[in-house]
C-alpha positions in Angstrom: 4.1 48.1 -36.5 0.4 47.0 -35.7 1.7 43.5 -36.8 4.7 43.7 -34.4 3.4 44.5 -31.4 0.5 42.1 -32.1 3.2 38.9 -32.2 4.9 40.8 -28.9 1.6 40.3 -27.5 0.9 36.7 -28.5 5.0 35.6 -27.6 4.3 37.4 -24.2 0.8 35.3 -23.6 2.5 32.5 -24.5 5.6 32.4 -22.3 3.2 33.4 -19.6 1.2 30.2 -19.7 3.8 27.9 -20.4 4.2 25.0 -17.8 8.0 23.6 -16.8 8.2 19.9 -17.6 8.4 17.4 -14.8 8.1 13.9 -14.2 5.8 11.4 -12.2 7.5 7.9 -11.2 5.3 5.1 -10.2 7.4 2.0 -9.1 5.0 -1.0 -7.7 6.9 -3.7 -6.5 6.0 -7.5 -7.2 8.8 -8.9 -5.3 7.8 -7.9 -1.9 4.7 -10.5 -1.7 6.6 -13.8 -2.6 7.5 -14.3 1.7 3.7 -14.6 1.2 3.8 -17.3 -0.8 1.6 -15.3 -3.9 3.5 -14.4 -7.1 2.8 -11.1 -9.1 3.0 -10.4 -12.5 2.5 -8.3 -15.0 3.5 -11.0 -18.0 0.6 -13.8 -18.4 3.3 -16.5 -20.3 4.3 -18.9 -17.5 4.0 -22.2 -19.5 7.1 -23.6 -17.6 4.8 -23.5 -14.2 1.2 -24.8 -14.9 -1.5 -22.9 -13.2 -5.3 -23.1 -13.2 -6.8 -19.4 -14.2 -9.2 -19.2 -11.4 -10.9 -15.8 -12.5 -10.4 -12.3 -13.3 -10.2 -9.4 -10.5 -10.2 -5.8 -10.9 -10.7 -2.8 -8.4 -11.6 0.7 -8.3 -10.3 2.2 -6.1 -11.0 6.3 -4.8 -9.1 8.8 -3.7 -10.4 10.1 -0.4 -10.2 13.8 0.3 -9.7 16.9 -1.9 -10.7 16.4 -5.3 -7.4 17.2 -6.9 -5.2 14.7 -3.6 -4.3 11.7 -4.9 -4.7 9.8 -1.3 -3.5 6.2 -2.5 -0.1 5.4 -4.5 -0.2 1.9 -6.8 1.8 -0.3 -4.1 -1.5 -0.1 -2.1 -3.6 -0.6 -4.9 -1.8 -3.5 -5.6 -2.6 -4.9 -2.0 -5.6 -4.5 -1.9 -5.7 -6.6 -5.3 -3.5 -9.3 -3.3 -5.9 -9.8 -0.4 -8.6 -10.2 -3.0 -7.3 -12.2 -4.9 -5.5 -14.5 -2.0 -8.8 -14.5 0.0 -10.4 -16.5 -3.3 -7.5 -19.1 -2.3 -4.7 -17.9 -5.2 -1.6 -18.2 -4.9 -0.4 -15.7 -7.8 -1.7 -12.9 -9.5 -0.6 -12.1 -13.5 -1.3 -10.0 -16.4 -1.1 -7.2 -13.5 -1.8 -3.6 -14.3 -2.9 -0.1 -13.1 -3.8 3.1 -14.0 -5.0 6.1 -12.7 -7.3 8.5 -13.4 -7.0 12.5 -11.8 -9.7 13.7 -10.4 -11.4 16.6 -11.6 -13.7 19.8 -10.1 -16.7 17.3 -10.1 -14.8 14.0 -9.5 -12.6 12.0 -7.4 -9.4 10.8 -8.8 -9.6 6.7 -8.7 -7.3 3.5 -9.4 -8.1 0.7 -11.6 -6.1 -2.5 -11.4 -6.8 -5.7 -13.2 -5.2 -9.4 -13.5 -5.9 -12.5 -13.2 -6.2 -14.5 -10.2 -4.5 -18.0 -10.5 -3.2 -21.3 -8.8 0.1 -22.5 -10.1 0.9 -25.9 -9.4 4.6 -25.0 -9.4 5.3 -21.3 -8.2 7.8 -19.3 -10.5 11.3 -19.5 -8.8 12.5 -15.8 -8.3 16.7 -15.8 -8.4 18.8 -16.1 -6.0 20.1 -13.2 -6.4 17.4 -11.1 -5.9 17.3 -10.5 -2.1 14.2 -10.3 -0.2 14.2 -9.6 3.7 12.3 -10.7 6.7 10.4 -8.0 6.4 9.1 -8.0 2.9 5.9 -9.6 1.9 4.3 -9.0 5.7 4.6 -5.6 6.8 2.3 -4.4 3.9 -0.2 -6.7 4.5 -3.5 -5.9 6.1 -5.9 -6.9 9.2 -7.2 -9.7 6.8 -4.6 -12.1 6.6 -4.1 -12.5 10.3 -6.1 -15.3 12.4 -9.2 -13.6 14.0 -7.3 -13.8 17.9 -4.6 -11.8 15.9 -6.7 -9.2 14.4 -8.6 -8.3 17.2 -5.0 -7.7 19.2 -3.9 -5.4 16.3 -7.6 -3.5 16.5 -7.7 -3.3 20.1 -4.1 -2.0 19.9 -4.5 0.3 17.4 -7.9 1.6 19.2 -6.1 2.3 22.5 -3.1 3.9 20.9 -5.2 6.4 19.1 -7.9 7.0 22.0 -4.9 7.8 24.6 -2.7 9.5 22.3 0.0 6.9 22.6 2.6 5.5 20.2 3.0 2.2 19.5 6.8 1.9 19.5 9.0 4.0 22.2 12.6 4.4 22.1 15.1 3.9 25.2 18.8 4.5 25.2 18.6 1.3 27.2 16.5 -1.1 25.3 15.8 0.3 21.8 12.7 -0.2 20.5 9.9 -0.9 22.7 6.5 -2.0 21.5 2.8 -1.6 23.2 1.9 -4.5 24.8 -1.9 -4.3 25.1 -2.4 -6.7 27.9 0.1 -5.1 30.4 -0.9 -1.2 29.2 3.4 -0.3 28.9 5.9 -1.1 26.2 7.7 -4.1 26.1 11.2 -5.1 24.1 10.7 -6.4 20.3 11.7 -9.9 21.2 9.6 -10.5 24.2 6.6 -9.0 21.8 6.9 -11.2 18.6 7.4 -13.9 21.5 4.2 -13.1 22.5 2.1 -12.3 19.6 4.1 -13.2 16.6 6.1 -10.5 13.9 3.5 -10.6 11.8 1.0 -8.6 14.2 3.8 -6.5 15.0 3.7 -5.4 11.2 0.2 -5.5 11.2 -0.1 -2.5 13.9 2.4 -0.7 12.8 0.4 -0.4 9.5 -2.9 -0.1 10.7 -1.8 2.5 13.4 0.4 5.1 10.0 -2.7 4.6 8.4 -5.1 5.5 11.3 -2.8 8.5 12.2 -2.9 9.8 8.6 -6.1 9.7 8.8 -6.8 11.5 11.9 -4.5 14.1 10.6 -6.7 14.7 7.2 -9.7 14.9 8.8 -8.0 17.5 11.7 -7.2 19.8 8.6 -10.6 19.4 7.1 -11.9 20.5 10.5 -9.7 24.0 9.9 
């Protein structure tokens, strides 16, 4: 009887601490960059297009916040491997990979990415078949790979925005999208603004300004 109650014991404990299974997908995507003009990989054999290895490059990158808040996903780890890698003047980027690391009571979860950073003579042709948009390969990139009169329009924008409490893009029944113009203070059409400033700081603010108003949310609840 002793025995019996004993193994009811132990099934109970058991069942009680038994986790339901689940999964994590992680989906990075290489494709996105080559409107760029910088090929990613996660393969290193490429002997049909020559390249020159130029180096290896790695990161490690932090999560910000609560020790158990995973605040970056791999896409922007990758990116921030890309502007590394295409500010040492590559134009691809194989043997690609990631992992990450949870963070623990006494530590912050981090990223590490590695690859090598090369120069093909030839870039990898990517099928036709695979379609890329406009959009791809310039809306994720940052501040960095814009001229310097370009950045400091996306900073000043993105500095007003958040001072005033402002959005950058307003919708009217009217006109659609609008988009902050920062030398006339008001919102302007998206046609007369790429006019102006070019798509590619349009993407840029829009980035910059998610990212500043994530963070200005996190630190509001770490006020609390």
């Amino acid at each position: 009887m002793k025995k019996l109650l004993l193994f009811a014991a132990l099934t109970a404990t058991l069942t009680g601490c038994s986790y339901p299974a689940y999964d994590t997908l992680y989906y990075t995507d290489f494709i996105r960059y080559a409107n760029s003009g910088i090929f990613v990989s996660s393969i290193t054999d490429y002997a049909g297009s020559p390249y020159v290895a130029m180096g290896d490059i790695a990161i490690q990158a932090f999560d910000s916040g609560d020790f158990n808040t995973a605040s970056l996903d791999p896409q922007q780890v990758l990116d921030k491997v890309v502007v590394a890698a295409k500010q040492k003047g590559a134009n691809g980027i194989i043997g690609y990979s990631s992992h990450y690391t949870p963070g623990s009571k006494y530590s912050r979860g981090y990223w590490y990415a590695s690859g090598v950073a090369v120069h093909f003579e030839t870039m990898p042709t990517i099928p036709s078949d695979i379609n890329i948009s406009a959009a791809q390969g310039k809306n994720i990139y940052p501040i960095e790979y814009l001229d310097t009169q370009k950045a400091e329009i996306t900073q000043q924008t993105v500095d007003y925005l958040i001072a005033n409490k402002m959005r950058f893009i307003e919708w009217t029944p009217t006109d659609g999208d609008l988009y902050f113009d920062i030398a006339e203070k008001q919102h302007i059409p998206e046609k007369e603004f790429d006019e102006k400033y070019g798509d590619d700081t349009r993407y840029a603010i829009e980035m910059m300004y998610k990212d500043a108003k994530k963070a200005q949310r996190k630190a509001k609840r770490n006020q609390e």
